[in-house]
C-alpha positions in Angstrom: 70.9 56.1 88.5 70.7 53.5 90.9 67.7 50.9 90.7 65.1 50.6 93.2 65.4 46.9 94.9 62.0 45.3 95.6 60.8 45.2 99.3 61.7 41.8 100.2 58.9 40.1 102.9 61.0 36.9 103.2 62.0 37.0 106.2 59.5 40.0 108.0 56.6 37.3 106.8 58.0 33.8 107.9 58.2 35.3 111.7 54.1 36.6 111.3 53.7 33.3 110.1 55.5 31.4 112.7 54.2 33.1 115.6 50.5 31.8 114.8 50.3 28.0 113.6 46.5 28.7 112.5 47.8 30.9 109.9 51.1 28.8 108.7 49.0 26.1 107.7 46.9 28.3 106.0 49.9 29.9 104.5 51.7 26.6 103.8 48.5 24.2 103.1 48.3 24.9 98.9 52.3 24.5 99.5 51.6 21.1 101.3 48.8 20.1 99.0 51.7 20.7 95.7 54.1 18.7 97.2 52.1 15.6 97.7 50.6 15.9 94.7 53.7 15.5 93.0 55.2 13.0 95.5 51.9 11.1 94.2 52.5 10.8 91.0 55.9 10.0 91.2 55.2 7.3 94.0 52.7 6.1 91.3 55.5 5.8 88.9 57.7 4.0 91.0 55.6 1.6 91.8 54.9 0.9 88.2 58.4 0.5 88.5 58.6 -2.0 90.7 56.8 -4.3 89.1 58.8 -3.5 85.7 61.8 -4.7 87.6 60.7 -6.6 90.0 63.4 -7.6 93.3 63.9 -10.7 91.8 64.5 -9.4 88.3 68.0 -11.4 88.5 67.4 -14.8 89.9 71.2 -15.9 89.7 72.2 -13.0 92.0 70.3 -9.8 93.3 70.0 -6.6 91.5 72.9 -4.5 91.9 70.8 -0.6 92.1 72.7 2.9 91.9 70.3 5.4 93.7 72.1 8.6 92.7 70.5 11.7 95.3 71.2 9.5 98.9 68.4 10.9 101.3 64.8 11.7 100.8 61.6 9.9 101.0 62.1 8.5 97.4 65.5 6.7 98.4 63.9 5.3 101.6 61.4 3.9 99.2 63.6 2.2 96.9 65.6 0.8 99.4 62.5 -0.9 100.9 61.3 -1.9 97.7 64.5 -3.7 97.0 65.5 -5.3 100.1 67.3 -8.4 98.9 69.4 -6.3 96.0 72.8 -4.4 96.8 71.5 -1.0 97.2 73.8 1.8 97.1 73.9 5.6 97.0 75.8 8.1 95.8 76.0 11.6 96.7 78.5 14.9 96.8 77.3 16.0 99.6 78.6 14.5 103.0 76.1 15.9 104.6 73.6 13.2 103.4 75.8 10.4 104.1 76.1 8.9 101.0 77.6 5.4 101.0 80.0 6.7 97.8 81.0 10.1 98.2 80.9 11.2 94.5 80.0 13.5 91.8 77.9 11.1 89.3 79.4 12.9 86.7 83.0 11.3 86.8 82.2 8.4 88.8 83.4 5.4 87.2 83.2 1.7 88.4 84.2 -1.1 88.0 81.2 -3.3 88.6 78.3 -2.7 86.7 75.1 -2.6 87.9 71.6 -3.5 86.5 69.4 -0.5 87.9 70.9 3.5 88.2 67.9 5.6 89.1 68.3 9.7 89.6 64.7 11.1 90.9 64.7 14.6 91.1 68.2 15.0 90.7 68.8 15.8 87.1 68.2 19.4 87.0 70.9 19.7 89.8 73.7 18.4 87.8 76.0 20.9 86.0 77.2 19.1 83.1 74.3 17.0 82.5 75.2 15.2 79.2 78.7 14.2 80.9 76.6 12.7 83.9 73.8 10.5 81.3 77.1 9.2 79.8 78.4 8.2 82.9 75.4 6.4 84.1 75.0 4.8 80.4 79.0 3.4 81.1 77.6 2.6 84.7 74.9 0.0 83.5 75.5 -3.4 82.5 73.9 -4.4 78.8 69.5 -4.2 79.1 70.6 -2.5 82.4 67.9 0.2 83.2 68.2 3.8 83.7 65.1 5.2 85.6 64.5 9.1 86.3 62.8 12.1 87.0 62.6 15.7 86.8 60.7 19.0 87.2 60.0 21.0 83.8 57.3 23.9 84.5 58.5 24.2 88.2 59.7 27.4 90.6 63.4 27.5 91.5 64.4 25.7 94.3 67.6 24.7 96.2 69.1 27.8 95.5 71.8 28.0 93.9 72.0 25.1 93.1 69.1 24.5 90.3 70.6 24.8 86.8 68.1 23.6 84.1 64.5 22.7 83.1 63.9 20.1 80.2 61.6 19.5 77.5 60.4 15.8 76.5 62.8 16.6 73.3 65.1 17.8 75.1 65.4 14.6 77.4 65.0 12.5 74.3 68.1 14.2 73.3 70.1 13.5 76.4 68.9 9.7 76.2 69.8 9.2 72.8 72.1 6.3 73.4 69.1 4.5 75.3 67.0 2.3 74.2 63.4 2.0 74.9 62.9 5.4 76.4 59.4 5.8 77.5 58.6 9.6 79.1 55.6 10.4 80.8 54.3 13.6 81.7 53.2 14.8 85.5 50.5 16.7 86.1 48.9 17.6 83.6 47.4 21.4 82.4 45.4 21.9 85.4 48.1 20.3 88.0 50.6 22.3 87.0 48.9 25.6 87.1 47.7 24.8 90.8 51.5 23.3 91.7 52.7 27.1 90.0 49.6 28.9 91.8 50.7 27.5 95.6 54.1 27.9 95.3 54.1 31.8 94.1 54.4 32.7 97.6 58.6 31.8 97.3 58.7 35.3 95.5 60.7 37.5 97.7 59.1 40.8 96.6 56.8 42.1 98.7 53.8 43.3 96.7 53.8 39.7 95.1 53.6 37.7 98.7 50.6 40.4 99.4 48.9 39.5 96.3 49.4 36.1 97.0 47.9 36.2 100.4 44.7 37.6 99.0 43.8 36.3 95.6 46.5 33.5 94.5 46.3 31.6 98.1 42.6 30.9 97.7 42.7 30.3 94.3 45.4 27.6 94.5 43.3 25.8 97.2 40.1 25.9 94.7 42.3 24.5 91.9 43.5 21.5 93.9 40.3 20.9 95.1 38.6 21.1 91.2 41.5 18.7 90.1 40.8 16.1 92.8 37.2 16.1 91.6 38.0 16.0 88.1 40.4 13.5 88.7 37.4 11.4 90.9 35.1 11.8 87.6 37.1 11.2 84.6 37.6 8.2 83.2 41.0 9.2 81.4 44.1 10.2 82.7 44.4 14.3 82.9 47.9 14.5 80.8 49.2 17.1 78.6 52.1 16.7 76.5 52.2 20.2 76.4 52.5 21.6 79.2 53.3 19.4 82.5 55.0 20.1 85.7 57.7 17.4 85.7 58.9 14.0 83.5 59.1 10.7 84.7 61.7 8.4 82.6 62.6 4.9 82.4 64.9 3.7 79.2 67.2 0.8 78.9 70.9 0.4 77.4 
């Protein structure tokens, strides 16, 4: 017996939306509002960076920085952060005009260099052990491997968005690093409002209805309590439990 497919409202819904701009940002703002909530924290992080490893880290010669992922806001900030260091990306997609055309995985060279980072790129990668080895023959000694990805986080860039990791799981893959310091993103509350506004990327029909009417409004509310909380407490809201992404930086 042949199954019953789910009514799918992907396409039938983005033209409603479309045709009124009132309504896509009403339909998009708790979308909007999880984005730069995580663009925050990780623009946070890398400007803790920043002053880890500072431009003028090496005072000999500059810093020679591997940004694997070659287009994106995060990449336009590194590049600006490091103006005076050879800066170079890498990328298998031409597309993105990568200055080496490469899978990180087997890329191998045969100058070293003092900084690799990879944000957001991790859980793209299909053999991901073969690709922390590769950066870890990549670095030069004390060289620094700086990273991020999701954990507790829809699916996107279909189909290209193979795994999810744990803190323990990262640990795992870091294992040759030294120094590796992981900090969660989020937090309880961020990550159920980040999961609440993007519920909407479900393609079955019922659950974009139900989103419209119950987990729309609720998203927004949740955003808006976790700026508030976030304006009141004195601590950090972090959960080692349960967080929407890692932010990494370890050293070989």
């Amino acid at each position: 017996m042949a199954s019953v497919q789910p009514l799918s409202l992907r396409e039938p819904m983005k033209s409603l939306v479309n045709k009124y701009p009132l309504l896509s940002q009403l339909f998009h703002f708790p979308v909007h509002i999880s984005k730069y909530v995580t663009r925050s924290e990780i623009n946070s992080f890398l400007r803790d960076i920043v002053t880890i490893i500072p431009p003028t880290a090496n005072l000999t010669t500059p810093l020679r920085i591997l940004c694997v992922g070659s287009s994106g806001a995060i990449t336009n900030y590194l590049r600006a952060s490091y103006p005076s260091s050879e800066f170079v990306t890498l990328d298998l997609d031409v597309r993105r005009n990568p200055d080496i055309l490469a899978d990180i995985t087997y890329y191998h060279s045969d100058s070293p260099y003092d900084v690799i980072f990879m944000m957001e790129v991790l859980e793209h990668i299909p053999r991901p052990h073969l690709a922390v080895q590769s950066c870890y023959a990549l670095l030069k000694p004390c060289g620094y491997f700086v990273l991020s990805t999701p954990f507790l986080f829809p699916i996107h860039d279909k189909p290209y968005d193979y795994y999810r990791y744990t803190e323990y799981g990262l640990r795992y893959l870091l294992s040759e690093f030294n120094n590796v310091d992981i900090k969660p993103r989020s937090g309880f509350w961020g990550t159920i409002a980040i999961l609440f506004a993007r519920s909407y990327l479900n393609e079955n029909m019922f659950a974009c209805i139900i989103y419209i009417f119950t987990l729309l409004p609720m998203a927004a509310l949740l955003f808006s309590l976790l700026r508030l909380i976030r304006l009141l407490s004195p601590l950090p809201l972090v959960s080692t439990s349960m967080s929407s992404g890692y932010n990494i930086i370890s050293r070989k």
